[in-house]
C-alpha positions in Angstrom: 0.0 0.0 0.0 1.4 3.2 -0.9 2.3 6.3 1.4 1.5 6.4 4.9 2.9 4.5 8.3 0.8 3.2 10.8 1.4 0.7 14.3 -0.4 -0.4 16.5 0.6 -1.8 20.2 -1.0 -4.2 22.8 0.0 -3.6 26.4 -1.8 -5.1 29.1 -4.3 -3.0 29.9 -5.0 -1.1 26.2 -3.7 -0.2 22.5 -1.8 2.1 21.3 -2.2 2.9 17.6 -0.1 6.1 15.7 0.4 7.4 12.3 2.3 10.1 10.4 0.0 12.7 9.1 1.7 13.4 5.5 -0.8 12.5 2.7 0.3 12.2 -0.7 -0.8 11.9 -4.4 2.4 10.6 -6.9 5.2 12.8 -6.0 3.2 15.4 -4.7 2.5 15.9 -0.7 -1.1 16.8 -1.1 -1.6 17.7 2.8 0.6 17.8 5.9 -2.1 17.4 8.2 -3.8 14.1 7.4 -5.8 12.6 9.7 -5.3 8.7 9.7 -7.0 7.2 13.1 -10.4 7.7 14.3 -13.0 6.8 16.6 -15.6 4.2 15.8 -16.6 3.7 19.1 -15.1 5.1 23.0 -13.4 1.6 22.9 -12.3 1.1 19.3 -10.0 3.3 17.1 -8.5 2.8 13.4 -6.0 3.0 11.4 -6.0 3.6 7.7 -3.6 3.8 4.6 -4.3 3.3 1.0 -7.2 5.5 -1.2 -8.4 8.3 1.0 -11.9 7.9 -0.2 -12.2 4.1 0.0 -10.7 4.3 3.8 -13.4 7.4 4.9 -16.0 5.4 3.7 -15.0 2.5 5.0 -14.9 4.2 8.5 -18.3 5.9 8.1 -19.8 2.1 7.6 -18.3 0.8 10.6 -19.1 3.7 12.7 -22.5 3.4 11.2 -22.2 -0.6 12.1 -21.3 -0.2 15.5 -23.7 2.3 16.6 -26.4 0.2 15.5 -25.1 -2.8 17.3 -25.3 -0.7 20.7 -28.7 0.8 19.7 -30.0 -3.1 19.2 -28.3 -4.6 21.7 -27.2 -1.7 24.5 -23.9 -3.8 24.4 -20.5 -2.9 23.3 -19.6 -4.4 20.0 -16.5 -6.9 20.5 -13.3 -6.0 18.7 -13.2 -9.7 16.9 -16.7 -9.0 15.7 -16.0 -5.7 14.6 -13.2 -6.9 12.7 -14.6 -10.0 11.0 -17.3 -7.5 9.8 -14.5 -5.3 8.2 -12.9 -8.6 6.4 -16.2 -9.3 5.8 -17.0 -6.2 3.7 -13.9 -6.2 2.3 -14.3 -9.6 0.9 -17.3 -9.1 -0.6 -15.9 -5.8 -2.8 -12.1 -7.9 -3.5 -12.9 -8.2 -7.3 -13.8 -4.3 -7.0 -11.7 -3.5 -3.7 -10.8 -1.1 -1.7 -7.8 0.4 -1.7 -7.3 0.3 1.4 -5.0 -1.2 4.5 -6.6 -0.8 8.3 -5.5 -1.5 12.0 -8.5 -2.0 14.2 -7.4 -1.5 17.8 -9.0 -1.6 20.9 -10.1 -3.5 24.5 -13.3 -5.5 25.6 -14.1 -7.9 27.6 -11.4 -10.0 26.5 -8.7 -7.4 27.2 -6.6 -5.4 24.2 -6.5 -6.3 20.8 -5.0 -5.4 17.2 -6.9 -6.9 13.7 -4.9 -5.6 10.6 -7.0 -6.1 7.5 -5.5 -6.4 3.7 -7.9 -4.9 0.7 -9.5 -8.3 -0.2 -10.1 -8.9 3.7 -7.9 -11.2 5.0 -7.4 -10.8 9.2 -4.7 -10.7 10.9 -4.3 -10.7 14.8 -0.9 -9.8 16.7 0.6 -7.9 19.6 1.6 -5.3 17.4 1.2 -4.4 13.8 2.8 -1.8 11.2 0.8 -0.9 7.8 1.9 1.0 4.9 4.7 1.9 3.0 6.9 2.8 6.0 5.6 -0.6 8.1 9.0 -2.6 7.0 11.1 0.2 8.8 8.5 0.6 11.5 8.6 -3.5 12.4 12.1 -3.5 12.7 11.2 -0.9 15.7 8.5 -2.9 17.0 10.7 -6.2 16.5 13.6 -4.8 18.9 11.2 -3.2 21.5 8.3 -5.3 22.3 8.7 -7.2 25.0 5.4 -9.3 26.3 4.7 -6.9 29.7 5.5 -3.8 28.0 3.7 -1.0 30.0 1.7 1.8 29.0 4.1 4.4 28.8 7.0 2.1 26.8 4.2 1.1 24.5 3.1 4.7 23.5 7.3 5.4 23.5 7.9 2.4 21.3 4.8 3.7 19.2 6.1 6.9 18.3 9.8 5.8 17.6 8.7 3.1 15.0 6.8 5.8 13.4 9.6 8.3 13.7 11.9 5.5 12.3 9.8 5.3 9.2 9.6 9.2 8.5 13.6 9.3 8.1 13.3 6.3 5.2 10.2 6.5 3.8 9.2 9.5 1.5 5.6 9.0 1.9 5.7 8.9 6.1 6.0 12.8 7.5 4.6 16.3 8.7 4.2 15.0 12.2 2.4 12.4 14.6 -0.7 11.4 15.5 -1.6 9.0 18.7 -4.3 7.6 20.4 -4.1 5.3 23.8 -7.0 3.3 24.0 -8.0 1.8 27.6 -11.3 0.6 29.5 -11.7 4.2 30.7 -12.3 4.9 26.9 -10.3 7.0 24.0 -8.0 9.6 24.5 -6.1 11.5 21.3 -2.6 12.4 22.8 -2.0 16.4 22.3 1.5 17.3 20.7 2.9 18.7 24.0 2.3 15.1 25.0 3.8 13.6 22.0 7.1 16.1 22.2 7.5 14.9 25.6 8.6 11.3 24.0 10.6 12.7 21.1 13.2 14.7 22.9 
């Protein structure tokens, strides 16, 4: 998938997910202030990378999705479901797909969890997970500093580094980072005073 890097990180208590916010189109850098996560519900975020239409209206379905879900069954929607429902639209578009490449992150009942998703649907499920044209720098980040009871604070460091690691080798990863920590207590969007405080 071109342009874009994006990671996602279990800890035990929640997920982080980041991005770079550069957005391009060929060798142009069409904005500098892309937004590439967002909320589909106070306990699940995504990330995406590929077409920017295909990925918004992929998002608007699943926000659509989940909200209805919680309407019919004043339950939380479980991140496996949510995310076979994803491969499951995905799937059924792959001989007209989208272009697009998504982390779903979040925590239920289950605990934390991170679903990437290919453009004909196929799932996977890991600790941690890189997408787009920066991931191969970003993984070799992740590989180095994951460690099975990472904590909250070296999973949001080891978050921004990968993608920081994929800025200074990938042309299509820049302009900055965005990152959300996603707990039981809900989502929060990390301000860049925050996110400065781990890049110094």
């Amino acid at each position: 998938m071109t342009g874009t890097t994006t990671v996602g990180v279990t800890y035990k208590n929640g997920v982080v997910l980041a991005a770079d916010k550069r957005a391009t189109a060929g060798h142009l850098i069409a904005s500098k202030t892309a937004k590439k996560i967002y909320k589909i519900a106070n306990h699940i975020g995504i990330t995406t990378a590929g077409g920017v239409a295909d990925t918004q209206n992929l998002v608007s379905i699943l926000k659509a999705e989940t909200e209805l879900f919680k309407l019919k069954t004043s339950k939380d929607i479980e991140l496996n479901s949510i995310a076979t429902l994803t491969s499951n639209i995905l799937h059924s578009n792959r001989f007209f797909p989208y272009l697009a490449q998504l982390l779903i992150g979040g925590v239920d009942s289950a605990g934390p969890h991170v679903f990437m998703l290919d453009p004909f649907g196929a799932l996977l499920k890991d600790k941690y997970l890189a997408s787009g044209s920066g991931s191969l720098t970003a993984y070799g980040v992740l590989e180095d500093g994951f460690k099975d009871e990472i904590t909250e604070q070296e999973a949001i460091n080891l978050s921004i580094r990968s993608v920081l690691a994929a800025q200074q080798r990938d042309s299509a990863s820049g302009n900055g980072i965005m990152v959300v920590n996603i707990t039981k207590k809900g989502y929060t969007e990390l301000t860049d005073s925050a996110i400065e405080k781990y890049t110094k």
